[in-house]
C-alpha positions in Angstrom: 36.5 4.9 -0.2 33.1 6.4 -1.0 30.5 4.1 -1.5 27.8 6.2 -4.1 26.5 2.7 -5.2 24.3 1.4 -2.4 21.0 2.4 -2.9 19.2 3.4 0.2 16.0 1.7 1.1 13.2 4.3 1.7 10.4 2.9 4.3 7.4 3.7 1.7 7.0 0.5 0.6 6.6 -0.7 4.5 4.1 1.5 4.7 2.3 1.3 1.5 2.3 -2.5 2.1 0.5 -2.3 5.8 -1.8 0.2 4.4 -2.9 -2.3 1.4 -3.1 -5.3 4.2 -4.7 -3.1 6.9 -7.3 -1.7 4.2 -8.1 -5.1 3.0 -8.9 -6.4 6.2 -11.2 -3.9 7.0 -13.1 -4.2 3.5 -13.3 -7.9 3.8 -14.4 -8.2 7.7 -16.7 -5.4 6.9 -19.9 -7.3 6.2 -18.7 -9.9 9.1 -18.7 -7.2 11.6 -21.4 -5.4 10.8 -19.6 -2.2 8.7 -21.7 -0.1 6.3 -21.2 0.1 3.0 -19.2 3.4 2.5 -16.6 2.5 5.1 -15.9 -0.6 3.1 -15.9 1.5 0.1 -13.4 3.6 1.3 -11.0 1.0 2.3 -11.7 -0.4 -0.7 -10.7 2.8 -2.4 -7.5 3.0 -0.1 -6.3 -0.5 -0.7 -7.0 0.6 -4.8 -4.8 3.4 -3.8 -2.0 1.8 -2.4 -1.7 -1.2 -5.0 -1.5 1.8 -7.3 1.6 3.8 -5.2 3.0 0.1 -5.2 3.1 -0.9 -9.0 4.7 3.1 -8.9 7.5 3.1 -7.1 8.3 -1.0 -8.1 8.4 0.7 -12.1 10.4 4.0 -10.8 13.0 1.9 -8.5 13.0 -0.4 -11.9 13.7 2.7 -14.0 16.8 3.9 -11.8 
């Protein structure tokens, strides 16, 4: 029995997810800690990112 049907579970929305959390951290303990303002920018810009790959692959999973 062949079993085509289960769809396999890729680890890119681990990632994408620890990314977003990690990146969001870092922007909002930025001014706690003492972080300029273009490292906060850029994890800004990275958590921006990964929402972004998120709502992606949620609407291309959705689409399959």
């Amino acid at each position: 029995m062949n079993n085509d049907n289960v769809s396999t579970r890729s680890s890119s929305p681990v990632l994408l997810w620890l990314v977003l959390v990690v990146s969001g951290a870092v922007n909002a303990a930025g001014p706690l800690v003492g972080l300029g303002t273009p490292v906060r920018m850029v994890a800004g810009a990275v958590a921006v990112v990964a929402i972004g790959l998120l709502i992606a692959h949620y609407v291309r999973r959705r689409q399959a």
